[in-house]
Backbone as a ProteinNet text record, in pm:
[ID]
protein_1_A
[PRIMARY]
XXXXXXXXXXXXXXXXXXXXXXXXXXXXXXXXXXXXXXXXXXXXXXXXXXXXXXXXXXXXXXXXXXXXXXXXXXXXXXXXXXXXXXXXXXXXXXXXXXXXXXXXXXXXXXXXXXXXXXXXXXXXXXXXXXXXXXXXXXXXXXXXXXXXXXXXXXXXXXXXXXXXXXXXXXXXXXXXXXXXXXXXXXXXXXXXXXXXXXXXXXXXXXXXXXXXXXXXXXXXXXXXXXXXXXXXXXXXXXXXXXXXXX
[TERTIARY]
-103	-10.6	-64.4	-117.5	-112.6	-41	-44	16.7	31.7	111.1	158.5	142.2	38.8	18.1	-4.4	91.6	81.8	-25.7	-97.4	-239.4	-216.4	-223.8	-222.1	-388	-473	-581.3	-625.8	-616.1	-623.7	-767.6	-823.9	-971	-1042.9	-1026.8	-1146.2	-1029.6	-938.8	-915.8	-778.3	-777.2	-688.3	-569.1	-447.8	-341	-251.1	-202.6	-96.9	23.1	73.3	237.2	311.2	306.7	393.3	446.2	589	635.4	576.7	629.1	549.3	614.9	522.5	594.4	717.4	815.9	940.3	1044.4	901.5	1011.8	1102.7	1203.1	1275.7	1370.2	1307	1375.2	1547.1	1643.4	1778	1769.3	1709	1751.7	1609.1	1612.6	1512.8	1397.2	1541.6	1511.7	1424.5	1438.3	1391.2	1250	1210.8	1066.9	939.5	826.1	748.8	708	659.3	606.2	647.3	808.6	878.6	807.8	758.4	720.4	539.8	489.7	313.6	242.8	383.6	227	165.1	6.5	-103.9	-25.9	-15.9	13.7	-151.2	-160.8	-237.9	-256.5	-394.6	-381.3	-353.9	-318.3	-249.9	-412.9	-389.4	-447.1	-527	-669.6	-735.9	-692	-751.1	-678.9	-690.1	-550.1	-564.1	-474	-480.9	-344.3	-221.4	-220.5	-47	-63.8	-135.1	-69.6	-139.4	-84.1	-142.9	-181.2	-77.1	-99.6	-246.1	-270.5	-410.2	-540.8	-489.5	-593.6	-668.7	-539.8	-530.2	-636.5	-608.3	-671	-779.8	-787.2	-969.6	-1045.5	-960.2	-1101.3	-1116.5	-990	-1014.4	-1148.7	-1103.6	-1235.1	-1302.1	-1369.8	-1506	-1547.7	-1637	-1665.9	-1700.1	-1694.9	-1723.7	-1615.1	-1493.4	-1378.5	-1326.7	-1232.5	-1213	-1050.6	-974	-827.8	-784.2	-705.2	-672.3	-506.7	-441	-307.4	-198.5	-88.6	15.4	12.9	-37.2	-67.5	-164	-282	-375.7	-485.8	-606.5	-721.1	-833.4	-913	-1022.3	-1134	-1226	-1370.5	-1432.9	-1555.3	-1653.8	-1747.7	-1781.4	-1839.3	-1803.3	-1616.1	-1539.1	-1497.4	-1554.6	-1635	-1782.3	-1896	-2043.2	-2097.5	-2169.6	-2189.5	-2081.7	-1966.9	-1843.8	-1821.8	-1897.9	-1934.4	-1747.4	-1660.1	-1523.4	-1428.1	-1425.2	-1352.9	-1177.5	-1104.8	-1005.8	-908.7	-749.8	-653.6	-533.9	-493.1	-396.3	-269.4	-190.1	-59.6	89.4	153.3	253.1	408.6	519.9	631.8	759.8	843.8	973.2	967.5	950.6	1000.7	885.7	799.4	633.1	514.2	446	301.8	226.4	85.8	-10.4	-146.7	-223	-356.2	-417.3	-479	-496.8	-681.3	-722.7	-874.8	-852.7	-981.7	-1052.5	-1145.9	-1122	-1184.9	-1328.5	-1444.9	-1597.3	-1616.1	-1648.2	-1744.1	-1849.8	-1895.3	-2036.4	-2140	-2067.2	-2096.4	-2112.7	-2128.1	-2123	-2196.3	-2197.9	-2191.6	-2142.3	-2238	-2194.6	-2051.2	-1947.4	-1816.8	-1696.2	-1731.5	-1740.9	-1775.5	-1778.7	-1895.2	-1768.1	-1626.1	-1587.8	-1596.4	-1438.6	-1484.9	-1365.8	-1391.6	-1292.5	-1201.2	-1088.9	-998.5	-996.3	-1000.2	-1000.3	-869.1	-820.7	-728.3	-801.1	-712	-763.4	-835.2	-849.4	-939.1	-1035.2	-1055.5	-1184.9	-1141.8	-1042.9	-982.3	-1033.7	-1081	-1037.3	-876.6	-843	-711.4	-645.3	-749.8	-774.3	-861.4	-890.9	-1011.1	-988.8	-1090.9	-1052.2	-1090.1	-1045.9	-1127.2	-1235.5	-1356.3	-1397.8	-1431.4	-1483.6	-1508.8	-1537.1	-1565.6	-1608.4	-1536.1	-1486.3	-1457.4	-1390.4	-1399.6	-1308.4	-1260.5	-1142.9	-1084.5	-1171.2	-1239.3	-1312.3	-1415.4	-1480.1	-1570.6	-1557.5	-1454.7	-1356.7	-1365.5	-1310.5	-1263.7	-1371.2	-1491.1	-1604.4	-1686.8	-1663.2	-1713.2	-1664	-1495.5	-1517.1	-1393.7	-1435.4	-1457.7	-1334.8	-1240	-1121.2	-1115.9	-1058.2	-1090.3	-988.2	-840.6	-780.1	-743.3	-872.5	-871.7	-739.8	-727	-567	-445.9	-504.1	-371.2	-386.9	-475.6	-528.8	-408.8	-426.6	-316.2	-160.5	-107.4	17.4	52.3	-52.5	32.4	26.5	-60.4	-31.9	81.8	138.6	191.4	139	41	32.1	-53.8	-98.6	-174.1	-316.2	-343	-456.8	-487.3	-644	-657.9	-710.3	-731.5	-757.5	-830.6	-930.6	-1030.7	-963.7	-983.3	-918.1	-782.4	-718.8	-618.1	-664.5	-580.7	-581.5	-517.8	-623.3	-567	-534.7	-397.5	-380.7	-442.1	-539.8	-549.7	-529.9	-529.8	-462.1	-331.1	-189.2	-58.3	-51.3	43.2	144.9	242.5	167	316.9	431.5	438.2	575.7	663.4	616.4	655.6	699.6	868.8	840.4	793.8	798.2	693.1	763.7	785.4	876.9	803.9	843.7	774	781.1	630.4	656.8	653.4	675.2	716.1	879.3	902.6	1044.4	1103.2	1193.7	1263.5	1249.5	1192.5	1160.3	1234.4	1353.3	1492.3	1546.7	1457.4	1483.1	1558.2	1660.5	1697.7	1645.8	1640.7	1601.5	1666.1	1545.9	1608.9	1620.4	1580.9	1586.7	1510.7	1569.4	1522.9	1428.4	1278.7	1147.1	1095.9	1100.1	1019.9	1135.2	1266.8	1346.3	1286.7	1256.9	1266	1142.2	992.5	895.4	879.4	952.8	905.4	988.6	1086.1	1193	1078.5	1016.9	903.6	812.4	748.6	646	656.7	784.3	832.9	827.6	908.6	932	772	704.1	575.6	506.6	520.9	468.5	544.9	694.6	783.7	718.3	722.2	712.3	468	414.7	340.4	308.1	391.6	434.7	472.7	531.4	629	775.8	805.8	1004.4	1051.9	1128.7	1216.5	1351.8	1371.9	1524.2	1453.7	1385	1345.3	1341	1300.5	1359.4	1470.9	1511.8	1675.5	1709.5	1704.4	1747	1735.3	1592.2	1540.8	1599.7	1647.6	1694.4	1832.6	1918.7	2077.8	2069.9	2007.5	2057.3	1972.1	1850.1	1782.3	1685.2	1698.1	1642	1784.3	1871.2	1921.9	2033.7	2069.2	2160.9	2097.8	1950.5	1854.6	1806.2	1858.3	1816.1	1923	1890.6	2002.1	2073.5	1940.5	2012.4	2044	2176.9	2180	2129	2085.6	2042.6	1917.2	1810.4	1700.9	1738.2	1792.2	1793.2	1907.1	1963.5	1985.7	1849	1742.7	1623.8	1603.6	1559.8	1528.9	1616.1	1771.1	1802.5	1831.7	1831.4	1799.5	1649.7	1543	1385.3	1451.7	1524.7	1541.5	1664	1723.8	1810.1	1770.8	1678.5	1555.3	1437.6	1446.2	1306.1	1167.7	1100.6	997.1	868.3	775.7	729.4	655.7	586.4	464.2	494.4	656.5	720.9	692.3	772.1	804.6	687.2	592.3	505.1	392.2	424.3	376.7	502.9	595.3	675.8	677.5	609	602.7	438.9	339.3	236.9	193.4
-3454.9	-3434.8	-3324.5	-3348.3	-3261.1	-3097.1	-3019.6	-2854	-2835.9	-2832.4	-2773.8	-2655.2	-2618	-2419.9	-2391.1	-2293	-2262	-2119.1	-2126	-2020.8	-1909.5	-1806.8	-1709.1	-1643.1	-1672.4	-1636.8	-1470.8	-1360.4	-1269.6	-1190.3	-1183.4	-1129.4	-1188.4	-1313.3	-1344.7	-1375.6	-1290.5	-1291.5	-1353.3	-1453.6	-1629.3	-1532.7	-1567	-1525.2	-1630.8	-1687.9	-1769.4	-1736.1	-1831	-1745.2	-1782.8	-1684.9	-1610.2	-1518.6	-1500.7	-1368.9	-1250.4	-1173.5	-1035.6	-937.7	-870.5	-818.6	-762.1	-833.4	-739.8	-706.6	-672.9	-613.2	-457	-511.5	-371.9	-369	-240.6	-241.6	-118.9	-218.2	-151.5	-17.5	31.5	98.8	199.4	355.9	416.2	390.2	404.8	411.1	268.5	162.9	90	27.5	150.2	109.8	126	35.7	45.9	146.1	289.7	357.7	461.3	490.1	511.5	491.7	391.1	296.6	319.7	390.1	382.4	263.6	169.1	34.1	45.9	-104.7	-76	-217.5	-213.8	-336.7	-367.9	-551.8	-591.9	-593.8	-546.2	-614.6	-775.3	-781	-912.6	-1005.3	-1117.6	-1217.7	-1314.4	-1326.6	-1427.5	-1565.6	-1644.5	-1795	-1834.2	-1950.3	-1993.3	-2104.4	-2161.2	-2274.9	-2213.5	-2050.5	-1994.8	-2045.5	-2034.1	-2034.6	-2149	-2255.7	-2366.4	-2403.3	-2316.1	-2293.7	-2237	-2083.3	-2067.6	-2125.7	-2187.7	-2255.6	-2365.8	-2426.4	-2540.9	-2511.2	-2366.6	-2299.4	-2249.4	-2222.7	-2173.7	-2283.9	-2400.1	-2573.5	-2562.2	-2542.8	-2595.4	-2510.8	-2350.4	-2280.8	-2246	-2339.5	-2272.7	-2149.3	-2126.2	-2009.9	-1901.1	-1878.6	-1772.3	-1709.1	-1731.4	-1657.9	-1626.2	-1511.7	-1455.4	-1424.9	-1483.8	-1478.9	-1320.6	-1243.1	-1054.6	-1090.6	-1216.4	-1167.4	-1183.1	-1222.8	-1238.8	-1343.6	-1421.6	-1525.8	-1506.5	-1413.4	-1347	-1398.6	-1469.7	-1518.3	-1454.2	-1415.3	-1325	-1352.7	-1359.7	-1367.5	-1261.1	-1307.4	-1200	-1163	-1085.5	-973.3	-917.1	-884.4	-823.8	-707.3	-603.9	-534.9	-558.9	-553.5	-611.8	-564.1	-612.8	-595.2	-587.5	-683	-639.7	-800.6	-858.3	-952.4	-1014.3	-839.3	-897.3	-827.5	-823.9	-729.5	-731.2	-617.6	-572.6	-592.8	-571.9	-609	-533.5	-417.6	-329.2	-367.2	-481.6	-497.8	-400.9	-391.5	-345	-458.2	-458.5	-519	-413.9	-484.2	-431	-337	-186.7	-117.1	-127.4	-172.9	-235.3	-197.5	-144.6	-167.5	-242.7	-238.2	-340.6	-334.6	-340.4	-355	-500.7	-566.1	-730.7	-706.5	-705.3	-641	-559.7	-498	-362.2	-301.5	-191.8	-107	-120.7	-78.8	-66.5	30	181	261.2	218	187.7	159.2	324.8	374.6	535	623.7	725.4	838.1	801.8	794.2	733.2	871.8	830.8	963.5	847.7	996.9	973.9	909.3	909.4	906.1	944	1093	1176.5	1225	1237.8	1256	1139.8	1245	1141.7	1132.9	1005.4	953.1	992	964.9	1029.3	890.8	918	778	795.7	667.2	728.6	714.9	688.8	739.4	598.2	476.4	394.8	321.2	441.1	516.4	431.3	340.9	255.7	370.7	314.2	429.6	423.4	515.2	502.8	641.2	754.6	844.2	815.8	970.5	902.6	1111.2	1189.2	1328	1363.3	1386.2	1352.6	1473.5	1416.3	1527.1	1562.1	1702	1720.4	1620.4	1557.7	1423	1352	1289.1	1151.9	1058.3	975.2	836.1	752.3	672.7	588.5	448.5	414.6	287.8	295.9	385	432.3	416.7	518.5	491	350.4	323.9	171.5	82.9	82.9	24.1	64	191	281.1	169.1	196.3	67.9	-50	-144.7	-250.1	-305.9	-227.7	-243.2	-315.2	-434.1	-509.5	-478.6	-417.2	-390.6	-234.4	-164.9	4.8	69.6	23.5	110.3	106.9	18	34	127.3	206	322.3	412.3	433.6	514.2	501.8	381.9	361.5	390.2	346.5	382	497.2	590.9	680	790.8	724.7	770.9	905.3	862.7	944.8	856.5	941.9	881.6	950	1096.7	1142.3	1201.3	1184.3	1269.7	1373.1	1465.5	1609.7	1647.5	1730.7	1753.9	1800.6	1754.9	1827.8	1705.9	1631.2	1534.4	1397.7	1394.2	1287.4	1170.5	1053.3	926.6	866.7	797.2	709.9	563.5	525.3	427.9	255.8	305.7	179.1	219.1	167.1	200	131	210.3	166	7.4	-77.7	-204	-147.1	-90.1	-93.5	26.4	71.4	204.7	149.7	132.7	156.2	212.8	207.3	270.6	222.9	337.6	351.5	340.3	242.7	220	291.6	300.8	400.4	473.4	325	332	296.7	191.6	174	57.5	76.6	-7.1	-137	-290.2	-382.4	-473.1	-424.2	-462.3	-449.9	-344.6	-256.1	-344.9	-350.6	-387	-378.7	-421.2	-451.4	-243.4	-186	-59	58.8	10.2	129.8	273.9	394.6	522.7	493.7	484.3	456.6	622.1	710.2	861.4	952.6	942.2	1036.7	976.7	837.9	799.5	822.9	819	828.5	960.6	1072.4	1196.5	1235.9	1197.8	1237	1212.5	1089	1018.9	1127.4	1113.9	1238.5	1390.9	1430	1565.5	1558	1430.7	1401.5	1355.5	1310.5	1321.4	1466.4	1525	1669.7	1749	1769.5	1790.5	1768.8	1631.4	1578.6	1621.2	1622.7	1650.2	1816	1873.8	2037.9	2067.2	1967.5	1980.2	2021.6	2032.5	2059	2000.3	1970.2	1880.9	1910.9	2015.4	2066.3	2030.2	2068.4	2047	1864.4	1787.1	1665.2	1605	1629.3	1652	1621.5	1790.7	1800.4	1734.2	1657.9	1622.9	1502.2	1404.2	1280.1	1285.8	1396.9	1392.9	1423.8	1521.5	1507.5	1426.6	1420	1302.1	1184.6	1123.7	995	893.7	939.2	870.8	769.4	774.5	722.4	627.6	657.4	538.3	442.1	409.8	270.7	187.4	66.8	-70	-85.4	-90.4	-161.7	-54.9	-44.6	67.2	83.6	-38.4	-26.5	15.6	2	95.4	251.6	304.4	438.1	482.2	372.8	459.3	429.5	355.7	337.1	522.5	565.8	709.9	809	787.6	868.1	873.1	761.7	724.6	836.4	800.7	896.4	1015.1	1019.5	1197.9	1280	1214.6	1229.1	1267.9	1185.4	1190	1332.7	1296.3	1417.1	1372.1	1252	1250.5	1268.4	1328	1411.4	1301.4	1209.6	1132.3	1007	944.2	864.5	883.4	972.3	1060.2	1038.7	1061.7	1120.3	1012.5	875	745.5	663.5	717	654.1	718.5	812.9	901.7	974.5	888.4	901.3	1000.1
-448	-336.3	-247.3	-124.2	-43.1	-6.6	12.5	20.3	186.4	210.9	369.8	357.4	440.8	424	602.6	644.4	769.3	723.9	864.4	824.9	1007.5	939.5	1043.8	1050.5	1209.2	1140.4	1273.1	1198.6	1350.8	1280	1436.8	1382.9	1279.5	1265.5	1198.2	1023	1008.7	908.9	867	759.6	709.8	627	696	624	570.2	471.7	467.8	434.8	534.9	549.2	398.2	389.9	244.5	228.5	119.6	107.5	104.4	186.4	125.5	2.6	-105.4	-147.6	-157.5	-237.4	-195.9	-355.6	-440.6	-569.2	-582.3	-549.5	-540.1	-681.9	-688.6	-852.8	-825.8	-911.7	-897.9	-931.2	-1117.9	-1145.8	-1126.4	-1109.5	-1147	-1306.5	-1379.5	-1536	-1574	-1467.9	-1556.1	-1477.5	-1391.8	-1307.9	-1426.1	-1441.7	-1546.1	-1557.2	-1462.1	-1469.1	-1574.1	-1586	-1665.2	-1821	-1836.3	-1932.6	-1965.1	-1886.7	-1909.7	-1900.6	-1843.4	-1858.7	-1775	-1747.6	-1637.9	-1582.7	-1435.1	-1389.1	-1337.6	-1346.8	-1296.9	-1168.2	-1063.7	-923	-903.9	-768.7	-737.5	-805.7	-842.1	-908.6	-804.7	-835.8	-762.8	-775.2	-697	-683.3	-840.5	-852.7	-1018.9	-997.1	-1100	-1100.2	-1143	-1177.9	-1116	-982.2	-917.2	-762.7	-691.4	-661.1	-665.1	-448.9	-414.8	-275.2	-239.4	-280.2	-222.7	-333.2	-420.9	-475.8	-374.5	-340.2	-262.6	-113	-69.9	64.6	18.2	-101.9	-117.3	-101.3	-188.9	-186.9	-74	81.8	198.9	285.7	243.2	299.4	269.9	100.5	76.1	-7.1	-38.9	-103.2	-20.1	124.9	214	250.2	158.5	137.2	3.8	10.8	-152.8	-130	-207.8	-241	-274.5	-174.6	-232.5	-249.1	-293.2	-319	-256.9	-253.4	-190.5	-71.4	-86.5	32.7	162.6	125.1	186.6	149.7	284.1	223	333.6	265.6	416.6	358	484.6	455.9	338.8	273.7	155.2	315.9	245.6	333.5	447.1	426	568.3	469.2	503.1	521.7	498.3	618	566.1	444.3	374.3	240.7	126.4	131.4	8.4	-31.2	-107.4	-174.4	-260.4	-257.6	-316.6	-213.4	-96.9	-41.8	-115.5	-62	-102.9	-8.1	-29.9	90.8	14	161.3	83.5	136.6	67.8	175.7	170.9	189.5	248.7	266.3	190.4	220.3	233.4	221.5	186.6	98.6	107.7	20.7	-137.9	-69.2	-179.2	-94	-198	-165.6	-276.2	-274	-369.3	-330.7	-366.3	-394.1	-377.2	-350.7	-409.4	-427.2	-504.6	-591.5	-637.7	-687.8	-732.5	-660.3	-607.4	-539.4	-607.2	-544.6	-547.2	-502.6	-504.3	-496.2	-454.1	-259.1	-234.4	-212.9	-229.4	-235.7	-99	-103.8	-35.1	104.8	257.2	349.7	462.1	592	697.7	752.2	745	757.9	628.3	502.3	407.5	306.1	300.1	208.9	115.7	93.1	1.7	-141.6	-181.9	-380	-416	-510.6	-535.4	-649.6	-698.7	-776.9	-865	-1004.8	-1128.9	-1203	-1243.8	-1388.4	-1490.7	-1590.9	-1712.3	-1768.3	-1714.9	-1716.1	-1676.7	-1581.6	-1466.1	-1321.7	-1304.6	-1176.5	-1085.8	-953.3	-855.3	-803.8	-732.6	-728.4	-586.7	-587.9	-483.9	-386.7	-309.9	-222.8	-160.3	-190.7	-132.9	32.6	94.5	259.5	258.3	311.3	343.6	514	537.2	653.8	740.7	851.3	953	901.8	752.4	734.6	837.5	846.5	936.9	869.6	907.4	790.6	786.7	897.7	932	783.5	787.7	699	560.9	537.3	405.8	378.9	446.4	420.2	399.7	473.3	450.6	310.4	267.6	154.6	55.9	58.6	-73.1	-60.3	25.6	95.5	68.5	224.3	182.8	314.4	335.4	461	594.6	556.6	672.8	668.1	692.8	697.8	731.2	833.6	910.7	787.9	663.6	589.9	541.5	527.1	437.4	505.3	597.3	653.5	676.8	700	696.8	527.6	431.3	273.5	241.7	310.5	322.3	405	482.2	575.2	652.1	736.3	792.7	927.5	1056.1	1146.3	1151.7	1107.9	1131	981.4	931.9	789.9	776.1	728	764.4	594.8	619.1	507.4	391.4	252.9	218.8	102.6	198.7	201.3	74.9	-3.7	-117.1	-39.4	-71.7	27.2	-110.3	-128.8	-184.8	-138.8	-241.1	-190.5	-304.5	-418.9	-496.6	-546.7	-481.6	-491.2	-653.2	-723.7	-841.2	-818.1	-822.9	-797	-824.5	-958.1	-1053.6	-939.7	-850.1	-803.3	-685	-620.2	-474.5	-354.3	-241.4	-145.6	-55.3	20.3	134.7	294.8	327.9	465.8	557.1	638.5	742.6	881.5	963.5	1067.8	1093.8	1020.3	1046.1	888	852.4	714.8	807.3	714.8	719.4	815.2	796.7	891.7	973.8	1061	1159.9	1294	1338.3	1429	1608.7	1682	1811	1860	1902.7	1944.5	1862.5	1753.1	1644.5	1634.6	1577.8	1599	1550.8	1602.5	1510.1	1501	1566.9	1576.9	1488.1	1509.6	1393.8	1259.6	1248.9	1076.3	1047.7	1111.7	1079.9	1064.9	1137.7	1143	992.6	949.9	900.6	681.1	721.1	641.9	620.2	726.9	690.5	643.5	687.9	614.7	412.1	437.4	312.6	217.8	281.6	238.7	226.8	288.6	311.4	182	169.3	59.9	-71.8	-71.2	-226.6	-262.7	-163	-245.1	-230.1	-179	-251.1	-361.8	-421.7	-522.9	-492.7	-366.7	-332.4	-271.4	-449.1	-484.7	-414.9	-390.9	-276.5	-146.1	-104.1	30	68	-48.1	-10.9	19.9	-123.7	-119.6	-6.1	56.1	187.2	288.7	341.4	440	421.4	275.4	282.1	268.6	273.5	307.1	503.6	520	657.8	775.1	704.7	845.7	754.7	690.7	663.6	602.5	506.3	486.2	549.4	682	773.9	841.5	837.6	874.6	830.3	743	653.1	698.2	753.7	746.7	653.5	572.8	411.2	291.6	304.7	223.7	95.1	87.2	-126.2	-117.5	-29.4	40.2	27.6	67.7	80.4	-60.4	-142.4	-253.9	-354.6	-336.9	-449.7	-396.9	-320.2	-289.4	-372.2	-329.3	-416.8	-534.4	-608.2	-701.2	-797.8	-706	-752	-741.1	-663.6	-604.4	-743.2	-777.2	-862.2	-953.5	-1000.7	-1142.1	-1134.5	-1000.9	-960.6	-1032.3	-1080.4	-1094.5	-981.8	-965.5	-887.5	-853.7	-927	-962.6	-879.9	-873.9	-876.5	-680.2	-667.2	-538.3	-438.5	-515	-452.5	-444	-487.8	-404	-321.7	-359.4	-275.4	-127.5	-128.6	23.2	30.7	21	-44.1	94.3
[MASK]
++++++++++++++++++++++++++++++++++++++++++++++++++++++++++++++++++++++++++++++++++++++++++++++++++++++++++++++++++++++++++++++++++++++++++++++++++++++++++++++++++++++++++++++++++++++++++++++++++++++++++++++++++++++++++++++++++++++++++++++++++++++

């Protein structure tokens, strides 16, 4: 039987329209991280997923499946034989690969941060760096996400880039909540974001608090959005916090 797959293709690069991440977990207590497990990155084409299986036969092997209904050319970034794709949903982030270390590079001369089963998972900025670079370093195909999961617009020496998010962990979007209505305060909530990013990787935990009772929390549409926050905030896990406002 044939597969109806609508294909979004910008710059070169094959999207199929599919959900975007959107696991929002009710309770704090019962997010895996809580738990120590390793979640898997999103999964290359397989017969779980019979849609981009279906879109890889159609385009060949000069494309590589990163996840969530996302299909992009191999070698976008030149030379990345598996490139990577960092998406972004509702109140989610994700990974779809494994990062590659193509190594140290002008505008790219920092290093990377591992866990404890050597994943990369950081990225330290150094002096000159550029995110284009970064991103080409280890062959992450839509660079600019480097920065929105991070929330921020400019990186400064010095600065830990998150760059493979926790699935199990929400992640708070950060220009505007997914739902944002026609007209919405986009500069109070983003600014209101970035404080709270700035906060949580200080370590103050009041100073969030604060910043999400009197200017972030009235800005969420959906209110069950802005109680997952206080929810973390309640708990105070720092770790938690501090990818959710990376």
């Amino acid at each position: 039987m044939a597969i109806g797959v609508s294909v979004l293709v910008v710059g070169g690069l094959v999207a199929l329209a599919a959900p975007t991440v959107a696991a929002v977990h009710g309770e704090v207590s019962s997010w895996a991280v809580f738990a120590s497990t390793t979640n898997p990155t999103n999964p290359p084409a397989s017969e779980d997923d019979p849609v981009a299986e279906n879109m890889m036969d159609e385009l060949g092997e000069g494309y590589t499946y990163v996840g969530n209904g996302t299909v992009i050319p191999k070698n976008t970034p030149a030379g990345c034989e598996n490139p990577v794709w960092v998406h972004t949903g509702r109140m989610s982030a994700s990974l779809g690969g494994q990062l590659i270390d193509q190594g140290e590079r002008d505008l790219a001369a920092g290093s990377p941060g591992l866990d404890a089963d050597g994943k990369i998972v950081t990225y330290t900025v150094a002096p000159g760096d550029a995110l284009s670079a970064i991103g080409d370093r280890f062959c992450i195909a839509n660079t600019l996400a480097i920065a929105t999961v991070n929330h921020t617009r400019t990186i400064q020496p010095g600065e830990v880039l998150l760059l493979r998010p926790d699935e199990s962990i929400p992640w708070v979007p950060y220009y505007n909540p997914d739902d944002a209505p026609a007209g919405y305060q986009q500069i109070p909530y983003q600014l209101a974001v970035e404080a709270m990013s700035t906060a949580a990787h200080a370590g103050d935990l009041d100073a969030m608090r604060s910043i999400f009772q009197n200017n972030l929390i009235g800005l969420f549409p959906n209110p069950a959005d802005a109680d997952i926050i206080a929810d973390a905030l309640e708990v105070g896990e720092l770790g938690v916090l501090r990818q959710m406002f990376a």
